[in-house]
N, C-alpha and C positions, 0 to 999 in steps of 0.2 A: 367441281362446279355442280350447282344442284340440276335436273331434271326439271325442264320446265313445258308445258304444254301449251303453246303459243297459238295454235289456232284452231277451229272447234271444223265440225263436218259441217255442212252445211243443213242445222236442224234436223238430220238424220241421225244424230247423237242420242236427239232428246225425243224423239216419238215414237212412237209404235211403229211396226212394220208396215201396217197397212200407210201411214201416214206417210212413209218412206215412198210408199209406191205413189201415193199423189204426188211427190213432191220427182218423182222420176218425171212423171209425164209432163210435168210443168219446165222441167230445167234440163240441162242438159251440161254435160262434160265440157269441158277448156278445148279448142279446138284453132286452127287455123284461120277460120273465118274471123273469130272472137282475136286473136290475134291481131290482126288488120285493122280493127276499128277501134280499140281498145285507147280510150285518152289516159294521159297524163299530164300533172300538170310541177313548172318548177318557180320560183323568184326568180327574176331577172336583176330588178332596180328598184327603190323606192323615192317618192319625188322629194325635194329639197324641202316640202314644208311640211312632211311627214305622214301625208293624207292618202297619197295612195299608192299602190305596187303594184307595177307592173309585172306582168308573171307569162310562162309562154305556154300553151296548150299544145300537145304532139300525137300526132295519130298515124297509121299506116295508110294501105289500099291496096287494092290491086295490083298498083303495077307504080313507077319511077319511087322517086322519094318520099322520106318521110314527112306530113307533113305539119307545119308549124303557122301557130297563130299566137296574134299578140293581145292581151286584155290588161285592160284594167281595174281593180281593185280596191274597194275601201278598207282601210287595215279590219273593221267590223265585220268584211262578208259582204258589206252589201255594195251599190250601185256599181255592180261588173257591168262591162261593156269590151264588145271586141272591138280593136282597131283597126282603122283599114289604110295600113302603111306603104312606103313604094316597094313596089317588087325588088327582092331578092335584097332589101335591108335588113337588116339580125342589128336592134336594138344591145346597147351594150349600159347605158344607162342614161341618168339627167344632167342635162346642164345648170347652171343657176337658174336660168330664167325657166326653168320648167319644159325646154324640147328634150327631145331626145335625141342620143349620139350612140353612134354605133357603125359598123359597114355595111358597106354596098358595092354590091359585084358592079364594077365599070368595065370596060372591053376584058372580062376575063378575068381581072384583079381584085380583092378588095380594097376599099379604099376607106378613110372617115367620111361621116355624111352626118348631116343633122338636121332633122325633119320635126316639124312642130304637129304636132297631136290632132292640129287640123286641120291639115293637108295631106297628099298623098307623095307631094314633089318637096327633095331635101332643100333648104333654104342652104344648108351650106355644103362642099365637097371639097374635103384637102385631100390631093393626090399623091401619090408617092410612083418612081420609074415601076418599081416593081410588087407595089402596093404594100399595105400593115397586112402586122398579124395578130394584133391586137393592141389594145386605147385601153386607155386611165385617164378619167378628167380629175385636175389638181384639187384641193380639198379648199381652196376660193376664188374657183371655176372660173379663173381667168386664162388655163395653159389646159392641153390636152399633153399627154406622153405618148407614146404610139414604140410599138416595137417594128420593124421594116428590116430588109435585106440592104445595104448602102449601098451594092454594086453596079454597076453599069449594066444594063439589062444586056445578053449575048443576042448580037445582031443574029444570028444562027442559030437561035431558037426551037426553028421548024427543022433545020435538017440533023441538027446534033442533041448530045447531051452530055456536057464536060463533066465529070466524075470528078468529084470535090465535095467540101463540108459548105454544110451549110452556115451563112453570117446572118448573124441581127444584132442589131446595133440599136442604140436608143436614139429619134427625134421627138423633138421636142417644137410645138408652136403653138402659138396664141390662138384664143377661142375663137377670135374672127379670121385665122388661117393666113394671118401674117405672122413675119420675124422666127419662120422658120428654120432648124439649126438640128444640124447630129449634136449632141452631148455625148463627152467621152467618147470617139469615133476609134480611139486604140481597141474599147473593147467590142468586140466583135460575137462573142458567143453565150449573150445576155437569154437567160431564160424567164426570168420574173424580175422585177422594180415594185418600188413603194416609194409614195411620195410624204416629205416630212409634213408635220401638220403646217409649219408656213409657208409650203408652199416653194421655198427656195432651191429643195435640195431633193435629190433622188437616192434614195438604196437600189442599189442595183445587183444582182446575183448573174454568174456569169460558171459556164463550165466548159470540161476542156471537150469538144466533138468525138464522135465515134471516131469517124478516118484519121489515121495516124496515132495514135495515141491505144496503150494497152491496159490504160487505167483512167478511172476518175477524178479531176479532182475540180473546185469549185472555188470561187473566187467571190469576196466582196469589194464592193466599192460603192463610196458616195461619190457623186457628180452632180455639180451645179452648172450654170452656161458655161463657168468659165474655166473650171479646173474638176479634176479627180483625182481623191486617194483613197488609196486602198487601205481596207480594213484588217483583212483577213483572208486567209489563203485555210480548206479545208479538203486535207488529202480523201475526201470521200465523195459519196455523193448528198444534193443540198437541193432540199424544193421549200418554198414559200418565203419570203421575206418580209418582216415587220417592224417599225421603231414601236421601243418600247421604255421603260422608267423614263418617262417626262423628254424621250429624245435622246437618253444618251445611250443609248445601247440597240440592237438592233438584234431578232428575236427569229429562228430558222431553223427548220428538222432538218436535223444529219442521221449520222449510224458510224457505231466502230464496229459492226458489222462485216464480211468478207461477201456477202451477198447486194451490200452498194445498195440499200434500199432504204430510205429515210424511216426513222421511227422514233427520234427521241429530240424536245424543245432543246433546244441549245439558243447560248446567248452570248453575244461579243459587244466589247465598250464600242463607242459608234470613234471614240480616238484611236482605237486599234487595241489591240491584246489579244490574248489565247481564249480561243471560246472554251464554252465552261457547257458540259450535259447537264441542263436544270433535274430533268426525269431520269435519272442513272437505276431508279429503282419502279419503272412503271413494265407495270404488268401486260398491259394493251400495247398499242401500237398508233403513235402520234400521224394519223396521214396527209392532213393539211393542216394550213395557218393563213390567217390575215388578222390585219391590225383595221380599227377602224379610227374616224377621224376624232374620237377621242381619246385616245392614244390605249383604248384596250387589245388587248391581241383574243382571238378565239382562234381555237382547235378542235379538230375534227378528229377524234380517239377513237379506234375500234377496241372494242373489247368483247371477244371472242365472234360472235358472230352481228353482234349487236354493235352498233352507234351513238356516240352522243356528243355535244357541244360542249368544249370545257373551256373555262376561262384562264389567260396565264397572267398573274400578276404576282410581282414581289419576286420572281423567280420561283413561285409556285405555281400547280394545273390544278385545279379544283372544276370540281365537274357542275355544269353551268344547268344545260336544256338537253332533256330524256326525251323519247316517244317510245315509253312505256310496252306499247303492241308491235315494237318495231323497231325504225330506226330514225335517226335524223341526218340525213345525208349532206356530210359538205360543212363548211363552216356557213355565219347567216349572213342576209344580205342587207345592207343597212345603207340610210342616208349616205353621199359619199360627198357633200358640201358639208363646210364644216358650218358648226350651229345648227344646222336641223335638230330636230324635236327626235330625240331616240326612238327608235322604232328599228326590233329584228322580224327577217321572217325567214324561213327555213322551207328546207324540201323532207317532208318527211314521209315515210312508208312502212306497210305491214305486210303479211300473209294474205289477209282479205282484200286487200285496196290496193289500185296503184298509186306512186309518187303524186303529191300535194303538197300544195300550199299553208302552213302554218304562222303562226304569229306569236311571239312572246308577249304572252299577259301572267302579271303575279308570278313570275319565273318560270311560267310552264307554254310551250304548246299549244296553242290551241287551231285546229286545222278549219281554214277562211274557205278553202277549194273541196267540190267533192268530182275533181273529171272520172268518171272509168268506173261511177257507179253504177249508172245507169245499164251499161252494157254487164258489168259481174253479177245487177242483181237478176238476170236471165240465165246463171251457170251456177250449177254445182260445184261447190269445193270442198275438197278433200281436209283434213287436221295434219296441220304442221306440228312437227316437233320438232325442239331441242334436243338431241341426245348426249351423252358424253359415256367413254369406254373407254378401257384399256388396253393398247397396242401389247403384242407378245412381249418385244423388250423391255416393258416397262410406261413410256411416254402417255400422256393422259391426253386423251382427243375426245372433239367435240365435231359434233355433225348434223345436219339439215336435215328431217325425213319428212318428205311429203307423202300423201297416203292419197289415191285412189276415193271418189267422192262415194262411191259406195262400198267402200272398206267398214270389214266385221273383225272384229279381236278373234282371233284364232284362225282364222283364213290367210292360208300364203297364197303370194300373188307373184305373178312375175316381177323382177328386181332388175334394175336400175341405176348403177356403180356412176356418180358424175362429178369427176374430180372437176376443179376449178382452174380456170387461167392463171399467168401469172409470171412463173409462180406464187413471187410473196407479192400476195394478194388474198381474199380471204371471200366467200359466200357471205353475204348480208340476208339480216330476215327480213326479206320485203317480199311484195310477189315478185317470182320471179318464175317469167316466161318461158325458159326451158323447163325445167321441172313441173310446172304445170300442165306444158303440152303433154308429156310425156305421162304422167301421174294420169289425164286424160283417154289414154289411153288403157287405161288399164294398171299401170305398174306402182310400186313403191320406189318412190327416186331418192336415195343418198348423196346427199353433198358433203363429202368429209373435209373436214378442216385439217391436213395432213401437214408433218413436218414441213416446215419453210412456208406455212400461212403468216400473215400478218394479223395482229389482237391478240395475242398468247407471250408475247414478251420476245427479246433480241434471242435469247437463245435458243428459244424455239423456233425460232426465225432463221436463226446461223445455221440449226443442222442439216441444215438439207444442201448445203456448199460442199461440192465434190459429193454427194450423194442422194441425187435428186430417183436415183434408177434402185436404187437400195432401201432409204428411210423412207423417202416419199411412199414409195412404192408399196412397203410394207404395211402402211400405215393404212392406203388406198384399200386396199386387199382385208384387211382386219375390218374394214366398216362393211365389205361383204358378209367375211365371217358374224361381223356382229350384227346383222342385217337377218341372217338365217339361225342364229341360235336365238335371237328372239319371237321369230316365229312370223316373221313379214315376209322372208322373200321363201319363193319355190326354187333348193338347187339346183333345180333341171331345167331354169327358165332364168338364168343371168345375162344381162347384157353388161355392156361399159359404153361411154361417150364422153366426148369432153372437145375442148376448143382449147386450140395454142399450147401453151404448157399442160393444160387437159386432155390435148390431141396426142402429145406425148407419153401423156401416163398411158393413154388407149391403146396406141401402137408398141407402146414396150411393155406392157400387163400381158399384150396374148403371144409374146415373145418368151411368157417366164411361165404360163401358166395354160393349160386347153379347158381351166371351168366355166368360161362365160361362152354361151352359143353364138353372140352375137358382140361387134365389134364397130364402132363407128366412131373416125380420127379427121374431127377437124382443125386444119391447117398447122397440125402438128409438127414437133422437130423427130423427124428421122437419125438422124446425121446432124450429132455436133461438133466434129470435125471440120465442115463445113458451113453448118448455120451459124456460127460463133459469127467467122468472118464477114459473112455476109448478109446478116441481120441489119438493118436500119439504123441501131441503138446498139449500144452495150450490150454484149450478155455476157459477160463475163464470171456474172452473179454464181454463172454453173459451173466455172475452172478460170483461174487465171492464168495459168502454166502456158508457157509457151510451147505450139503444137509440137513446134519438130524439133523438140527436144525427148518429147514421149508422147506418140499417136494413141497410147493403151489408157490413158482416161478419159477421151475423148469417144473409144470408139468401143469400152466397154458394157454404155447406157445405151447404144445407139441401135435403134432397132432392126435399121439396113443388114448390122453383121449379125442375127438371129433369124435370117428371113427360113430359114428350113427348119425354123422349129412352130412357126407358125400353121395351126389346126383350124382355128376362130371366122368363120367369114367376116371381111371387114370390108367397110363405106369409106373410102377417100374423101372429104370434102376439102375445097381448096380453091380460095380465088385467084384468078388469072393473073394479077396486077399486084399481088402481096408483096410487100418489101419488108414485113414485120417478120415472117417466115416464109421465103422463100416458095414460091411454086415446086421448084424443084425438090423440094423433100418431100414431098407426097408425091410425086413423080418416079422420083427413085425407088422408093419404099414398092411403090405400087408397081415397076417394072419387076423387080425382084420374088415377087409375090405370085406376081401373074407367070415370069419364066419357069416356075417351078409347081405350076397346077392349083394355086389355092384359091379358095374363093375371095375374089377381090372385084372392086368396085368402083373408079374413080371417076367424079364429078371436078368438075373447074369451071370460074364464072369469069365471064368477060368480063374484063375491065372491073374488077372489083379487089378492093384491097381486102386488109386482113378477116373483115366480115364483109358481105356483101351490103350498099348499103342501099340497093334497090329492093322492092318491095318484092316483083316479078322472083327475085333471085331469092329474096328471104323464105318467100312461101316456098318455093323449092328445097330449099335446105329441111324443110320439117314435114313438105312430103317425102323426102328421099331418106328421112330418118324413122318416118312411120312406115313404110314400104320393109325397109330392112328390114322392121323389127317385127313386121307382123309376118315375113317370110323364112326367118331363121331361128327366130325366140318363138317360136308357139309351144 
């Protein structure tokens, strides 16, 4: 892959030094504060006669939630207007007649609601025992779909919590919230539906729960009021569902993969047969799908760190809608009554801007929203690059570098190692918030695309199954070294950080190696012996083997049984309420560490799941990551 140079200094590139120094005094570095306020903007829904989209505006603060508003929009740009909706409704999209449907928290619950544009009080409320978890209005918005729990709510609520999987089932009722009905009530473990264009009939995707079960696998079915059969049975795992060629076939990312992570269009007869891999030879990595109500399908492709919209038709993916400086997040959001006047609109992002609002004109792009200018053009930013390298054994990687806003060619800086969640998952070039606080500071930040990212193809995908503490790892390590033989980082001033499968690579990098001075692991896997089990979801992605047949792959990556080789001062982060990863493995890690004299450090946030998703708790995580580093990396 070639070299490319995605985002510039901020006019400190192109002027004189003196001009440098104006442009100091006037701006200032990516910061905490700048964080909190910083808008974005996404699509939500556009209205049935094609005129305007609604999109949601997201900002921080100080302290509770984050927070969100609703606008509207000319597909042109022009006459915005914010709405003033009922509290705590999350619009999901239009009805025919032009209101809006979506939930709204009832004692605790969500529930459907549908509120017209000019009022503040829903005109309609379908309830459910134990509320939805998400609505599709039918494509000639006479029916809503709704996915819900079908169970009887447990009287014992407040004093218990019965240990079991979780059900959702599909109901099904009319737009005035009569003649409501389960559809299909055998299937129980429904993750996504698609409604046929007339209306009659549902695609539904179904898989088998974590609890009980040592494997994946995935389930089709159509269901009408009155009956269900089944399509297709795929021993893997299965996200998005779509009909497709004129309705007779139905359009879904699998993986023959061992890592269980979707990446490739696959397509089954909607009468039943053997699904068929349309992309057996794509290079990227397929991450979503939706069909729209004229029976096109789009796909959300990564291809290496970059995104774009591709269209599937014919049993081909041809690539649809680019943003060129960036990326286009997500598949688009389009009319969702059938007949509307075509109209896409997308979320797209770069290095300079945060996430907006675009619109396909003449096959391109063109961005309607500009939230999060106003406040970036008060900050200095640093030049992003694309880099790509050669790992020791061979493997060819690509990687993130953001640079320091007054970064000079020949000056090393302190360094920055910041693997990515996931695993298979992959860094996007958009702005992104970690890397800029940090870069903010001072440093050169590295995001390497390391074996077992997603946008580099299945096999670059597969290798890091049973060797996530080995390949990953090496890979991680090499974008240091490649990091200092080009002449950006200071060896004497490396740190590492990362989040979940990130938090992992952090905790087991200073288990293998004493070059980084400084070390910070959030909500990482310690112990995959026991996070296997007790994760929320599969992870089986990392070993399928059954433990107590052989605890030694399990507990060879694991950074618990390395705890006396660790030199590195390290930052625990870790919220209280995690069920993605466990509290306890940063507890463990951190007992281990501290019984034996090393410098360690653990934080835990109340009631917060796998990130924290209060403000109060946020800005905490990035002062207790600037603390560290300005105390052990100087």
């Amino acid at each position: 892959m070639r070299k490319q140079v995605i985002g510039v200094m901020a006019l400190a590139l192109f002027t004189s030094l003196a001009a440098g120094s104006t442009q100091a005094a006037e701006k200032h570095a990516f910061g905490i504060e700048d964080m909190t306020v910083l808008r974005s903007a996404r699509p939500v829904a556009i209205s049935p006669e094609g005129e305007s989209i609604l999109y949601e505006a997201s900002y921080g603060g100080s302290k509770g939630r984050t927070n969100r508003e609703w606008h509207l929009i000319a597909a042109d740009g022009s006459n915005e207007r914010k709405l003033s909706l009922p509290e705590h409704f999350v619009p999901s999209g239009f009805t025919k007649e032009g209101l809006l449907y979506g939930t709204l928290d009832v004692e605790g619950k969500s529930q459907l609601a549908i509120v017209s544009l000019e009022t503040d009080k829903p005109t309609v409320t379908i309830a459910l025992k134990n509320g939805i978890q998400s609505v599709m209005i039918s494509p000639d918005g006479s029916r809503f779909a709704l996915l819900a729990d079908p169970r009887p709510p447990d009287s014992l609520v407040d004093t218990r919590t019965v240990v079991e999987s979780d059900r959702t089932s599909l109901y099904v009722v009319n737009r005035d919230g009569s003649d409501g009905r389960w559809w299909c009530p055998g299937l129980t473990g429904i993750i996504n539906f698609a409604w046929s264009a007339d209306s009659l009939a549902i695609a539904v995707l179904s898989q088998t729960p974590k609890l009980g079960y040592h494997y994946v696998h995935s389930y089709i079915d159509v269901c009408t009021d009155s009956s269900v059969r089944r399509v297709a049975e795929i021993p893997n795992a299965v996200s998005g569902i779509a009909w497709t060629a004129g309705g007779d076939e139905l359009a879904f990312i699998s993986t023959t993969t061992q890592v269980i992570t979707p990446d490739h269009v696959w397509t089954v007869p909607v009468k039943g047969g053997k699904p068929v891999d349309r992309t057996p030879d794509l290079t990227g990595s397929a991450k979503s799908l939706v069909g729209d109500t004229r029976g096109a399908v789009w796909v959300s492709v990564a291809r290496g760190v970059q995104r774009e919209v591709h269209a599937f038709k014919d049993g081909i993916l041809t690539s649809a809608y680019a943003w060129p400086e960036g990326i286009v997040l997500g598949t688009p959001v389009f009319p969702r009554i059938a007949g509307a006047p075509e109209l896409f609109a997308f979320s797209i992002g770069d290095p300079l801007h945060e996430r907006n609002v675009a619109v396909a004109k003449k096959g391109q792009p063109v961005k309607i929203t500009h939230e999060g200018d106003e406040q970036l053009a008060n900050i200095a930013l640093g030049p992003v690059r694309v880099v790509d390298w050669t790992a020791k054994d061979g493997p060819k990687l690509q990687g993130i570098v953001t640079f320091p806003w007054e970064y000079a060619e020949g000056k090393r800086y302190p360094f920055l190692v910041l693997p990515h969640g996931g695993p298979e998952g992959n860094d996007d070039l958009y702005f992104d918030a970690w890397a800029r606080f940090i870069a903010g500071l001072g440093y050169v930040v590295m995001q390497p695309q390391y074996r077992g990212s997603t946008g580099y193809g299945s096999e670059f995908m597969n290798a890091i199954y049973q060797h996530f503490g080995d390949r990953a790892y090496a890979d991680v390590d090499s974008a240091t070294d490649y990091a200092i033989a080009q002449g950006w980082a200071d060896p004497r001033r490396l740190a590492i950080f990362g989040w979940s499968a990130g938090g992992f690579m952090t905790s087991w990098t200073i288990t293998q190696t004493n070059r980084y001075r400084a070390a910070i692991e959030g909500a990482g896997i310690t112990n995959w012996l026991s996070f296997i089990p007790t994760s929320d979801v599969q992870q089986i992605d990392y070993d399928q083997r059954w433990q107590e047949k052989d605890v030694e792959p399990f507990l060879k990556f694991s950074a618990v049984m390395f705890a006396d080789k660790v030199t590195t001062p390290l930052l625990i982060l870790h919220g209280a309420n995690d069920i993605r990863v466990p509290t306890l493995q940063g507890l463990e890690f951190y007992a281990l560490l501290a019984e034996r004299g090393k410098r360690v450090r653990m934080i835990t946030y109340p009631g917060a799941p796998h990130f924290p998703t209060l403000w109060e708790q946020r800005r905490n995580v990035f002062e207790e990551i600037a603390a560290w580093l300005a105390e052990h990396n100087r």
